[in-house]
VMD Tcl script that draws the C-alpha trace (Angstrom):
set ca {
  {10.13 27.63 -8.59}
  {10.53 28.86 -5.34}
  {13.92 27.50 -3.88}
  {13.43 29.17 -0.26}
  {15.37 27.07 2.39}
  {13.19 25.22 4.46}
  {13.24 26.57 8.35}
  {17.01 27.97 7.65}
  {18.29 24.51 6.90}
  {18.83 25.10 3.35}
  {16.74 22.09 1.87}
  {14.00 23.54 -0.49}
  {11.15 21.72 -1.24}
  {10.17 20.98 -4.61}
  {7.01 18.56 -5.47}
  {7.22 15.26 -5.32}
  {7.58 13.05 -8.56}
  {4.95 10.47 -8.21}
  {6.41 9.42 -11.78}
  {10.04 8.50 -10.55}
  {9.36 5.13 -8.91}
  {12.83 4.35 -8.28}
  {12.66 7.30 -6.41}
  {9.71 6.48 -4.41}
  {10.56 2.89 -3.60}
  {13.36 3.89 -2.14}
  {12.26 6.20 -0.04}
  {9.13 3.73 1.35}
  {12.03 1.33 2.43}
  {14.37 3.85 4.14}
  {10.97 5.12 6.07}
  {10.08 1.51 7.15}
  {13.84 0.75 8.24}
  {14.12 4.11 10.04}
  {10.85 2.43 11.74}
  {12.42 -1.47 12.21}
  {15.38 0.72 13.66}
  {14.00 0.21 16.68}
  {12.52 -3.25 16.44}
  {15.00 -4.41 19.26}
  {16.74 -3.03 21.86}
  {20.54 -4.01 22.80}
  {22.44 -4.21 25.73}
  {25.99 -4.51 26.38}
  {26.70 -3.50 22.61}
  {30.48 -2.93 21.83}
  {31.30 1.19 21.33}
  {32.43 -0.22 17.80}
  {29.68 -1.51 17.09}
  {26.59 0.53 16.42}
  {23.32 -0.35 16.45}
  {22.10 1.25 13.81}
  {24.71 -0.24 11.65}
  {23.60 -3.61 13.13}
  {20.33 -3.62 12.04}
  {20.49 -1.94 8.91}
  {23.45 -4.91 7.71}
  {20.71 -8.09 9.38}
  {17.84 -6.22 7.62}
  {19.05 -5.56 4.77}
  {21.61 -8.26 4.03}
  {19.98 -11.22 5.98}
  {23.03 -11.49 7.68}
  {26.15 -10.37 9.67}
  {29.73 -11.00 10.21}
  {31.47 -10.14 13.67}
  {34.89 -10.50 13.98}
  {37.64 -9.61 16.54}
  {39.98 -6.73 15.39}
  {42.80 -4.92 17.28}
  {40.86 -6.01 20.28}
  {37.71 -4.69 19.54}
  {34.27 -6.13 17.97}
  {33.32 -4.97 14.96}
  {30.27 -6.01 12.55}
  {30.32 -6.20 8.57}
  {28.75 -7.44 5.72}
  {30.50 -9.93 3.17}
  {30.39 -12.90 1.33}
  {30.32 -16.76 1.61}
  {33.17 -18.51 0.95}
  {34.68 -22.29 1.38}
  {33.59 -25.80 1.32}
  {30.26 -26.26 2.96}
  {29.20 -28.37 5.88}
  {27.27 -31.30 6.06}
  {24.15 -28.93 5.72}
  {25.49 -27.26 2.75}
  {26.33 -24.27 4.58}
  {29.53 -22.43 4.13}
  {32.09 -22.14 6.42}
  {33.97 -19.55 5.20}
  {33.05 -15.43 4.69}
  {35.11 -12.62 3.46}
  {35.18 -9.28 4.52}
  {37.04 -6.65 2.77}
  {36.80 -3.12 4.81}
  {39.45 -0.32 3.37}
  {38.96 1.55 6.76}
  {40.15 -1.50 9.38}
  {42.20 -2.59 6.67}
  {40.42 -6.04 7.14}
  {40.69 -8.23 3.72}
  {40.48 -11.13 5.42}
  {38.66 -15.38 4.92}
  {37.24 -15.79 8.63}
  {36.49 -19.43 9.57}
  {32.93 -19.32 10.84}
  {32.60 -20.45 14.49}
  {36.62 -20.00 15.10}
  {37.70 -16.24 14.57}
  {34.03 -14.69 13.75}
  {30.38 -15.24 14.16}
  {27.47 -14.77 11.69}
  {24.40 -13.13 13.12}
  {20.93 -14.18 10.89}
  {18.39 -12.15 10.93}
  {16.09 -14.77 10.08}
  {16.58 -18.59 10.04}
  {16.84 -18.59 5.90}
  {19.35 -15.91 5.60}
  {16.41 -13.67 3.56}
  {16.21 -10.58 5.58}
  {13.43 -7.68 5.22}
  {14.63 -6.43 2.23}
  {12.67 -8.66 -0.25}
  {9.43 -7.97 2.33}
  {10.20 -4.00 2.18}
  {10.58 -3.86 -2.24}
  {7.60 -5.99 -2.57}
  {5.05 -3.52 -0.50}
  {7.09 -0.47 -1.69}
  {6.98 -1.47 -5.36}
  {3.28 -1.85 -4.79}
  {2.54 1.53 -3.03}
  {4.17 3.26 -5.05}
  {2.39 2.11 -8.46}
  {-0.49 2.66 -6.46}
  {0.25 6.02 -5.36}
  {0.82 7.08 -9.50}
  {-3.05 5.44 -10.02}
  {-3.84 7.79 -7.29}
  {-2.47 10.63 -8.66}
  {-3.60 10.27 -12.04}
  {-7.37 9.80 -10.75}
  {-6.73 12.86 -8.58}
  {-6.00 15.14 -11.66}
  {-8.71 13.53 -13.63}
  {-11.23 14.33 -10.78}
  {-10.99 18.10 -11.68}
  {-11.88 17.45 -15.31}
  {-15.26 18.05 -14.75}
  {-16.23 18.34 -18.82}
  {-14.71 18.37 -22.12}
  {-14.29 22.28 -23.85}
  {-14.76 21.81 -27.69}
  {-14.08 25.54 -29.09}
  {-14.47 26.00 -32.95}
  {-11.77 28.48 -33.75}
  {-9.08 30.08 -32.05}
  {-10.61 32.86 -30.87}
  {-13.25 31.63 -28.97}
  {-10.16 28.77 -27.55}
  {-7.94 31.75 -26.38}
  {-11.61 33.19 -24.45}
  {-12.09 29.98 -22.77}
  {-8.28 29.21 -21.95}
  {-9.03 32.85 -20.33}
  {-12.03 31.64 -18.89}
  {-10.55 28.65 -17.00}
  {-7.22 30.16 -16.09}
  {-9.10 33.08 -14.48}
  {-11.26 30.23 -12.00}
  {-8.05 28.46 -11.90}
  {-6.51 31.32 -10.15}
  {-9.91 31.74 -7.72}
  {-10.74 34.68 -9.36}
  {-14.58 35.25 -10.76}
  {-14.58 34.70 -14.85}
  {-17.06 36.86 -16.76}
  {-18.47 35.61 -20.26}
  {-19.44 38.95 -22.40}
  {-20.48 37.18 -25.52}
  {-23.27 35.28 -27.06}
  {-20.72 34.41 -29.79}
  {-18.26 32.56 -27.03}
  {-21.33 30.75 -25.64}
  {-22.49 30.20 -28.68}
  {-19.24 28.69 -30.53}
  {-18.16 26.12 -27.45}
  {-19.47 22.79 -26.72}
  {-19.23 20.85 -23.66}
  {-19.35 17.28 -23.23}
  {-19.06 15.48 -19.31}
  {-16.91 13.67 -18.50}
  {-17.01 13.07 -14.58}
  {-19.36 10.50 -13.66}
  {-20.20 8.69 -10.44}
  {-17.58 5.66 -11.42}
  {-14.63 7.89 -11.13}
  {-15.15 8.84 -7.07}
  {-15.53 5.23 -6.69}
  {-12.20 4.58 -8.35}
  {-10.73 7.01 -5.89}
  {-12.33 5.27 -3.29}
  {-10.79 1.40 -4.61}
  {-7.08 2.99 -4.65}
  {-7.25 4.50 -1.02}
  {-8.73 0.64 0.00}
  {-5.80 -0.47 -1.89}
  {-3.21 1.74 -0.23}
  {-4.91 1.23 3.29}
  {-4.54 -2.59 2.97}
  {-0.63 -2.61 1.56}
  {0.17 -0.44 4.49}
  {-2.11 -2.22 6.86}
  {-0.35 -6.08 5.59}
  {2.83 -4.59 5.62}
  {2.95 -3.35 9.28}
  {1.53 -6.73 9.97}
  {4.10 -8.60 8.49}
  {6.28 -7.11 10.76}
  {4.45 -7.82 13.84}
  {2.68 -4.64 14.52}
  {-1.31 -4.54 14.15}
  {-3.02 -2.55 11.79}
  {-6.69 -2.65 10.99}
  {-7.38 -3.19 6.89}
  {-10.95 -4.17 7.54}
  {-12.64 -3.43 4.33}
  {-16.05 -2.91 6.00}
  {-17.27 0.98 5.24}
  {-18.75 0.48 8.88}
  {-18.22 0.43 12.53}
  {-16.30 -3.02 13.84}
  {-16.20 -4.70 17.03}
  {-13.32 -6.08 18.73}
  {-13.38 -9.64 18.13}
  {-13.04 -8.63 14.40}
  {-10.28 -5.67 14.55}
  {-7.99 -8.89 16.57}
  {-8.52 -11.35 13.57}
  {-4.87 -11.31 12.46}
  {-3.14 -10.98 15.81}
  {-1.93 -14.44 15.61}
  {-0.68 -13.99 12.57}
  {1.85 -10.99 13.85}
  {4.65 -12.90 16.21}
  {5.88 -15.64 13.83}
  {8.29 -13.88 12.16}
  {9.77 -11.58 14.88}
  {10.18 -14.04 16.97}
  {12.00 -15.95 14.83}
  {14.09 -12.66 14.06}
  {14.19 -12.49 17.85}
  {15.64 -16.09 18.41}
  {17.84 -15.81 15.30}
  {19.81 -12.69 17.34}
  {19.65 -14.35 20.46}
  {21.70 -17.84 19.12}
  {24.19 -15.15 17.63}
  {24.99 -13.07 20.61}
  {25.52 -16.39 22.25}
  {27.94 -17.93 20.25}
  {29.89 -14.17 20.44}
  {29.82 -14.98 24.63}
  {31.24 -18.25 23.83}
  {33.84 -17.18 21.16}
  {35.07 -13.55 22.36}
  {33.41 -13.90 26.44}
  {31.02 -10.44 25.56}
  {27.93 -10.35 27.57}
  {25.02 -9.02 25.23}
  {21.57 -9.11 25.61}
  {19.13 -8.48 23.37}
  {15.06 -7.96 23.43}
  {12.09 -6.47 22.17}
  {11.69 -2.33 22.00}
  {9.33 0.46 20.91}
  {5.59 -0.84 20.19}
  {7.09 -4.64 19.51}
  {7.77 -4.50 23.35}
  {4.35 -2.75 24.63}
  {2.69 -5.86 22.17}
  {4.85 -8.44 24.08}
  {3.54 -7.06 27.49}
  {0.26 -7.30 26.27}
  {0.70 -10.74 25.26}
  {2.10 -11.76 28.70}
  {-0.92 -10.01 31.15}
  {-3.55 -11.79 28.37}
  {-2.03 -14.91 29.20}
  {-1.52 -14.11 32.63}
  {-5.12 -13.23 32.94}
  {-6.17 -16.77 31.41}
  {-3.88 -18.67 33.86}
  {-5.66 -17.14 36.95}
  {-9.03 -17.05 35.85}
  {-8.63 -21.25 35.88}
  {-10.61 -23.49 38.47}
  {-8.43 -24.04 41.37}
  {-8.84 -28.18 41.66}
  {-7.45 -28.14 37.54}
  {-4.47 -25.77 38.32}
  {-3.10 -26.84 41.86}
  {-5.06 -30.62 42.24}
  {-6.95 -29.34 45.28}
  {-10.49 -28.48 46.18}
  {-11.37 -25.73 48.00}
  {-13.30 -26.00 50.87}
  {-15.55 -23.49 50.54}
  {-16.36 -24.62 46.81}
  {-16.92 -28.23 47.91}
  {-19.82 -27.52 50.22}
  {-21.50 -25.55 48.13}
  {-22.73 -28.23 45.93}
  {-24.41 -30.11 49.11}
  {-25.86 -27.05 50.42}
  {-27.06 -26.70 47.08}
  {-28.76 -30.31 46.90}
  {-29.84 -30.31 50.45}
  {-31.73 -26.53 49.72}
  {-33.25 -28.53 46.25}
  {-34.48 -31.35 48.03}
  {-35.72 -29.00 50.76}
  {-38.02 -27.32 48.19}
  {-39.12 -30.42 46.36}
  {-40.58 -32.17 49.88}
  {-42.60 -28.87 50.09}
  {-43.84 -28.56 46.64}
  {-45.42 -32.16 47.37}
  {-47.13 -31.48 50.10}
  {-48.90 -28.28 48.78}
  {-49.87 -30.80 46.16}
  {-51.12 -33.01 47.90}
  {-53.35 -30.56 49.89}
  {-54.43 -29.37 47.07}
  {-55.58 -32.64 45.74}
  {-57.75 -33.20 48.70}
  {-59.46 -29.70 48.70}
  {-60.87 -30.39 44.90}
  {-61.64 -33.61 46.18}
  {-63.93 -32.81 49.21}
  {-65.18 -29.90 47.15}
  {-66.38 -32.46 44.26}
  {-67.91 -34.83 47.48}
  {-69.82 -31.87 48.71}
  {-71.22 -30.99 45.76}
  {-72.59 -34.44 44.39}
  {-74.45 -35.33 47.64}
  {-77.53 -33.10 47.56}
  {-77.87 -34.66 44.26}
  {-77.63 -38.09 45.16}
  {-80.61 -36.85 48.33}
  {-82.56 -35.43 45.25}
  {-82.94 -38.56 43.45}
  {-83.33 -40.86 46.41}
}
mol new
graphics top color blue
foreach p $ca { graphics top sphere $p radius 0.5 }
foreach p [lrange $ca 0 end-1] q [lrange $ca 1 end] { graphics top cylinder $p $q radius 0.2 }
display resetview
């Protein structure tokens, strides 16, 4: 195996092992979270504590503990501890960090605040194993279809001589070069049976639907949009913005979650931090914002400010007046119509009448 460093940074790069799923879950959630990294944007954040650390300990743990040490903020992860409140919660959490040498029960509210990420204390992490566990079964059907796709038909060689020739055979086209049979007696002694068929690109075609969708639901689920329209055919807009709806729910309630936390630390320890949306979360807020902007000022002007504009008020009776205008004439044109048939009919039935008299 070739064990080259990659680009001089002494990593080589070996093939993946579609068969270690541990392995591969893993990695799917450390990708997304290196993603959610920059799901919000902080400002005034303590030197002590980083964001990155921040995130990773609300997305992960559903929660986090900031506390006052030495003078300086600092976040960590814990447990619960003490009697609960009249909602059940607890009122108590324990930190133990060997570094600040912090083993410490914090009263909740008094000497420490706890940050949710969400308003149920879940976090992403139960989101990020359930997609990841998914993709990466998927990925192994993929695989396995992949390999099976070369099989194109079954070698049946009676003895070993003509199974060394055609082991020969294939490992020669395996390499790209040209293989050369010289026998009757190797055509002859092997039978071939398909094995292919038309069902097995369509299999292909299911799992890459499959993985398309669990990546697709997943970004969703985490307020980004991305089409999973199963349609093998062009869409239009109204269809590719189904689910858009569907998107802000949950990060806004991670949003507001953050926000009540960075509050009570201004009320508890007088910090001033901000925080907001970043990265493609922010460009989809914008978005938001000039949509409903756009709605606001394309409303009539007597249902948004109560008043009627002039100019749009005497339209209407110029409108009528033009109406009734046209009317008056159509009726007369009638009219003089009516009498030209009827002196036409009076001019033709009187030499008649003089005929018969």
């Amino acid at each position: 195996m070739d064990t080259t460093p990659f680009y001089g940074l002494g990593v080589p790069l070996h093939p993946y092992n579609f068969k270690d799923q541990n392995r591969a879950i893993r990695h799917y959630v450390e990708y997304m979270l290196i993603r959610t990294q920059s799901m919000f944007e902080y400002e005034g954040l303590p030197d002590t504590i980083p964001k990155r650390a921040l995130e990773t300990y609300l997305q992960m743990n559903g929660l986090v503990c900031v506390f006052e040490h030495e003078g300086s903020l600092y976040c960590s992860f814990g447990g619960w501890g003490g009697e609960p409140d009249a909602y059940y919660i607890p009122t108590k959490f324990v930190v133990a960090n060997p570094y600040l040498n912090v083993f410490k029960t914090f009263t909740v509210g008094e000497d420490c605040v706890i940050i949710r990420n969400d308003s149920l204390y879940k976090g992403l992490r139960p989101l990020f194993q359930r997609y990841a566990t998914q993709m990466a079964t998927n990925d192994v059907s993929m695989q396995i279809a992949d390999i099976n796709s070369r099989i194109l038909a079954l070698i049946d060689a009676p003895d070993d001589k003509t199974r060394e020739s055609a082991e020969r055979y294939l490992d020669k086209i395996m390499k790209g070069d040209l293989g050369v049979i010289g026998s009757n007696a190797f055509l002859e002694g092997i039978r071939t049976q398909p094995y292919a068929n038309g069902t097995h690109s369509q299999l292909i075609t299911s799992l890459i639907e499959l993985q398309q969708y669990l990546k697709a639901s997943w970004y969703n689920e985490l307020g980004l949009q991305a089409n999973y329209n199963m349609k093998r055919e062009a869409i239009n807009s109204n269809e590719s913005q189904l689910n858009e709806d569907a998107l802000i729910p949950l990060i806004d309630d991670m949003l507001a979650c953050r926000e009540e936390g960075l509050e009570q630390i201004r009320e508890l320890f007088g910090t001033e931090i901000s925080v907001s949306y970043g990265s493609a979360w922010e460009d989809n807020e914008i978005e938001t914002e000039a949509m409903l902007e756009s709605l606001d000022g394309s409303e009539d002007p007597e249902q948004s400010d109560g008043s009627e504009d002039p100019e749009q008020s005497d339209e209407p009776e110029d409108t009528d007046q033009a109406d009734g205008m046209d009317l008056e004439q159509a009726l007369d044109d009638l009219e003089e119509s009516v009498e030209e048939v009827i002196d036409l009919v009076q001019e033709e039935s009187d030499p008649d009448e003089e005929r018969l008299s």
